[in-house]
C-alpha positions as CSV (number, residue, x, y, z in Angstrom):
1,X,45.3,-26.3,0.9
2,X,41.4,-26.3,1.1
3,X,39.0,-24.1,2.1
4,X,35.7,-24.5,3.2
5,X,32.5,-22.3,2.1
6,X,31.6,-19.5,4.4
7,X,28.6,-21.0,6.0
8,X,25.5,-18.4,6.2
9,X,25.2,-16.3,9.1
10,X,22.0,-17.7,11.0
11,X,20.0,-15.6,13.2
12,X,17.9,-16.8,16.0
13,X,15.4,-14.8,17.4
14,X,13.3,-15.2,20.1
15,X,9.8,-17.0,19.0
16,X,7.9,-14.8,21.5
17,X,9.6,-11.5,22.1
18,X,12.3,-11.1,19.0
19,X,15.0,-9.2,19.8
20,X,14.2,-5.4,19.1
21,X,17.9,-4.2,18.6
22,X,18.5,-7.3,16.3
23,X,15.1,-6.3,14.2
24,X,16.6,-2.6,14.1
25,X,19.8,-3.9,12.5
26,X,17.7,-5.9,9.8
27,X,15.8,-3.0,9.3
28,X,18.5,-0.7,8.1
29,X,20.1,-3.5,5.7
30,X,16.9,-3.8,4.3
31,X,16.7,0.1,3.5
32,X,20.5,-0.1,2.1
33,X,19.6,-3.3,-0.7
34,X,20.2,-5.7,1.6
35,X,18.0,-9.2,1.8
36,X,17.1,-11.6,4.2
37,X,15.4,-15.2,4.0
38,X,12.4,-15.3,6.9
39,X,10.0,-17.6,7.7
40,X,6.4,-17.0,7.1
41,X,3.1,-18.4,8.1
42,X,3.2,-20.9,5.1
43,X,6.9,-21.1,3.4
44,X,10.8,-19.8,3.9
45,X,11.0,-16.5,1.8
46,X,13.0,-14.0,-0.1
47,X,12.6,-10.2,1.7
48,X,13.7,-6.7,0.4
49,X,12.8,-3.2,1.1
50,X,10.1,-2.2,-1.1
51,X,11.3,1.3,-1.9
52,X,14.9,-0.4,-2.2
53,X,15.3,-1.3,-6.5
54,X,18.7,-2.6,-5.5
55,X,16.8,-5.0,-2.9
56,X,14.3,-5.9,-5.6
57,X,16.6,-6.2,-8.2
58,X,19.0,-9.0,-5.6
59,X,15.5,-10.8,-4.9
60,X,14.8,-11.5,-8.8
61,X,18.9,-12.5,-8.6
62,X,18.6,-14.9,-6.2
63,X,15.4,-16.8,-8.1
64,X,16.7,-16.2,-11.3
65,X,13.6,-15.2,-12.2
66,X,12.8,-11.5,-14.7
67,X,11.2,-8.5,-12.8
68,X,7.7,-9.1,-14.3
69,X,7.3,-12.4,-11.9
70,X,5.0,-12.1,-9.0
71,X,6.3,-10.8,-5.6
72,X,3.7,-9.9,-2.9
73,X,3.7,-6.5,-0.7
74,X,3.9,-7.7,2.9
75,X,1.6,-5.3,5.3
76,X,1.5,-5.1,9.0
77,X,-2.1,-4.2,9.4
78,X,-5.0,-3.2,6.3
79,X,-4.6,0.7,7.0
80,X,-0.7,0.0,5.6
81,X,-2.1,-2.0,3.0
82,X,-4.5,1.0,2.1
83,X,-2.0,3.0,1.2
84,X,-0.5,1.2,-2.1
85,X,-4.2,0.1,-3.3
86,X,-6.4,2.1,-5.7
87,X,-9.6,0.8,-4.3
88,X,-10.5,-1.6,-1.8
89,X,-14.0,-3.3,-2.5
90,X,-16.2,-3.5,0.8
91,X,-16.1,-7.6,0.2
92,X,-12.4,-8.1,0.2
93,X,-12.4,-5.0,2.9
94,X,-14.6,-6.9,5.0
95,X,-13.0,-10.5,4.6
96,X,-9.4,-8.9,5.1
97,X,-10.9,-7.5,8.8
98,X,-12.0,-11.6,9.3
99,X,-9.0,-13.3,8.2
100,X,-5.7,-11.0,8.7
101,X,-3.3,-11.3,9.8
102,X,-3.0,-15.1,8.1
103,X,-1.9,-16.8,5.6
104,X,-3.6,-15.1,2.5
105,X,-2.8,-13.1,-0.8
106,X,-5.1,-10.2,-2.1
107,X,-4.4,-10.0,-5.6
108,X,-5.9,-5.6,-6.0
109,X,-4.8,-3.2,-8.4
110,X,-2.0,-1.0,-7.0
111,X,-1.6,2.7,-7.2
112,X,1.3,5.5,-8.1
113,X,2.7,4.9,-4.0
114,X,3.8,1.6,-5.7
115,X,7.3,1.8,-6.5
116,X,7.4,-0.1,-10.4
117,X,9.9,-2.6,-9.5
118,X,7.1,-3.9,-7.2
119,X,4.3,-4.1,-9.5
120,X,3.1,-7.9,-10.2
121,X,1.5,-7.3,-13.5
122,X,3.2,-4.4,-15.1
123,X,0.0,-3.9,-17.7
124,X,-2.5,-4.2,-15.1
125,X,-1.1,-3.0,-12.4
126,X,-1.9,-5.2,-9.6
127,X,0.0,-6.5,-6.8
128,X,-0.3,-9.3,-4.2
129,X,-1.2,-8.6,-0.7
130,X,-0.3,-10.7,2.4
131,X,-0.7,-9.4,6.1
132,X,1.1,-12.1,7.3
133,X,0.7,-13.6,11.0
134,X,4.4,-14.4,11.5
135,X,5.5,-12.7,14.7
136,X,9.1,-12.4,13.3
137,X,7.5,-10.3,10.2
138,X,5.0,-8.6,11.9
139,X,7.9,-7.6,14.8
140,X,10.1,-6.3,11.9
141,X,7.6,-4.6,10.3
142,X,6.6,-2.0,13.5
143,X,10.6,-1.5,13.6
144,X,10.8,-1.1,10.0
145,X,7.7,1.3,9.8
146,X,7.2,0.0,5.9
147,X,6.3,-2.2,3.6
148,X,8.2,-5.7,2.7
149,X,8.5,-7.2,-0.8
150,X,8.8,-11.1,-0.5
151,X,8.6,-14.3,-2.5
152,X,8.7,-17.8,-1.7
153,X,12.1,-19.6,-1.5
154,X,12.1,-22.9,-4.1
155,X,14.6,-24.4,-6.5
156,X,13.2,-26.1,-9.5
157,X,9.2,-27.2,-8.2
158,X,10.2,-27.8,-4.9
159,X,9.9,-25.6,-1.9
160,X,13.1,-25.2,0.6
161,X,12.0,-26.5,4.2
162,X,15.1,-26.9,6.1
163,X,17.8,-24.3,6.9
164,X,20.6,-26.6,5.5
165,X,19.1,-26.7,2.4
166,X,19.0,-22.6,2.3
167,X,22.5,-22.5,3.2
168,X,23.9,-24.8,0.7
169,X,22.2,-23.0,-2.6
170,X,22.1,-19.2,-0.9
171,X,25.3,-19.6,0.4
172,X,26.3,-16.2,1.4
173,X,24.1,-14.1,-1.4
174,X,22.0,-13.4,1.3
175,X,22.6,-11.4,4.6
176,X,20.9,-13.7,6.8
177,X,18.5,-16.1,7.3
178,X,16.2,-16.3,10.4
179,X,16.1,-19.6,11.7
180,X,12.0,-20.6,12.3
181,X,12.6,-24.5,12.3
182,X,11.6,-27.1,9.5
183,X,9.0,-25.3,7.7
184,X,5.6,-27.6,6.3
185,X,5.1,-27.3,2.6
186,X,2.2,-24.5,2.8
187,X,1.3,-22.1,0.5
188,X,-0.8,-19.1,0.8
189,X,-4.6,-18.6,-0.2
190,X,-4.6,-16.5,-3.0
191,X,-7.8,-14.4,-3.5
192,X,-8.2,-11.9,-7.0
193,X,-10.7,-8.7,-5.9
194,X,-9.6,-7.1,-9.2
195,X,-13.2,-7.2,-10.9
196,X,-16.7,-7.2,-9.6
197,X,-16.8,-10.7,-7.9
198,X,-13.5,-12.5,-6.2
199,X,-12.0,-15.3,-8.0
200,X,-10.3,-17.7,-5.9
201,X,-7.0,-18.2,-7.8
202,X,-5.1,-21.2,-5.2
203,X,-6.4,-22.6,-2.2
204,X,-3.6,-22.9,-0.1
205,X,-3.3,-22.3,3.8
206,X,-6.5,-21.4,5.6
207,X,-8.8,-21.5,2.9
208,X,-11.4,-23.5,5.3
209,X,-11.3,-20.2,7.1
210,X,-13.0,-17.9,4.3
C-alpha cells in the first residue's frame, strides 16, 4: 500500500484585514517553539519567537545553517526596535522615521534585552533590524505584542518563490505557511550604522528610496 506525504497545512489570510483570531492562534505557537513560513515585503521567510531558543534553535534546523548565521529582529514600529539597541545614531534614527516600515535591514549593535540565540555577530554584538511593511507581519506583530526573529527561505543559492516549492522541501517541519502568492526575487536593503558613518552593505529593495 502507499501513502502519500502529509501536504503542509496552508493558511490564507485576508490581504486587507487578516483574520485576528487566526493571528492569535499563530501567536501562541510562536511563544511555545513553534514556526511559521510568511511572506515579507521582499522574500518567503523563516519566523520564530524571539525569546523562544526552541523556535530559534528549529529556524537554524530548517536552513541547516549554525547559530552564529545572520537572522534579523522583525519590529513593528522604531520605539519596539529601541528597545533591543544600545544606541541609535540620529542618522539612522532619522532615516528609519523616512523609510519604515519597508523593505530595509539596520545592521546596530544590540543590547542585554537581546536574548543570545538572537545575536547576529556573537563578538560584536550586532543584530539586523527590519520594520517590515507586510500587513500579514505587521497584523501579527500588534497581536503578538513582541518581537519576531526571521530569515529568508532558500535552498542552495536560490530563493523559494512559490508555495509548492515550500511544501515539497518543508514538508511538515513547519506549522504553517501563509500563503501571500508567487513572491519576486527581492532582497532587503541592508544598511551598517555600527561606526561613525553608514556603510551600505546590499542594495536590495527600495534602495532608490534612501
Amino acid at each position: 500500500m502507499f501513502y502519500s506525504k502529509p501536504k503542509l497545512m496552508i493558511l490564507n489570510l485576508h490581504p486587507q484585514n487578516p483574520e485576528i483570531r487566526t493571528l492569535k492562534t499563530i501567536s501562541e505557537n510562536l511563544r511555545n517553539g513553534s514556526v511559521y513560513i510568511f511572506p515579507t515585503d521582499t522574500v518567503y521567510a523563516i519566523i520564530a519567537d524571539s525569546k523562544s531558543k526552541q523556535g530559534i534553535e528549529k529556524l537554524h534546523e530548517l536552513k541547516n545553517t549554525d547559530k552564529h548565521k545572520p537572522l534579523s529582529l522583525l519590529c513593528p514600529d522604531i520605539s519596539t526596535a529601541s528597545d533591543y539597541i544600545e544606541s541609535l545614531p540620529n542618522d539612522a534614527f532619522k532615516l528609519m522615521k523616512r523609510i519604515t516600515p519597508g523593505p530595509f535591514t539596520f545592521i546596530l549593535k544590540a543590547n542585554k534585552n537581546i536574548p543570545r540565540w538572537t545575536i547576529t555577530n556573537s563578538k560584536s554584538k550586532t543584530i539586523g533590524i527590519r520594520i517590515p511593511e507586510s500587513i500579514f507581519l505587521q497584523e501579527l506583530m500588534r497581536v503578538h505584542e513582541g518581537t519576531l526573529t526571521c530569515t529568508s527561505v532558500f535552498t542552495g543559492d536560490e530563493y523559494l518563490t512559490d508555495i509548492n516549492d515550500l511544501d515539497d522541501i518543508f514538508g511538515n517541519r513547519v506549522e504553517a505557511i501563509i500563503d501571500g502568492g508567487i513572491a519576486k526575487v527581492e532582497t532587503s536593503t541592508i544598511l551598517d550604522f555600527t561606526n561613525d558613518e553608514m556603510e551600505v552593505i546590499r542594495e536590495g529593495k527600495g534602495f532608490d528610496r534612501i
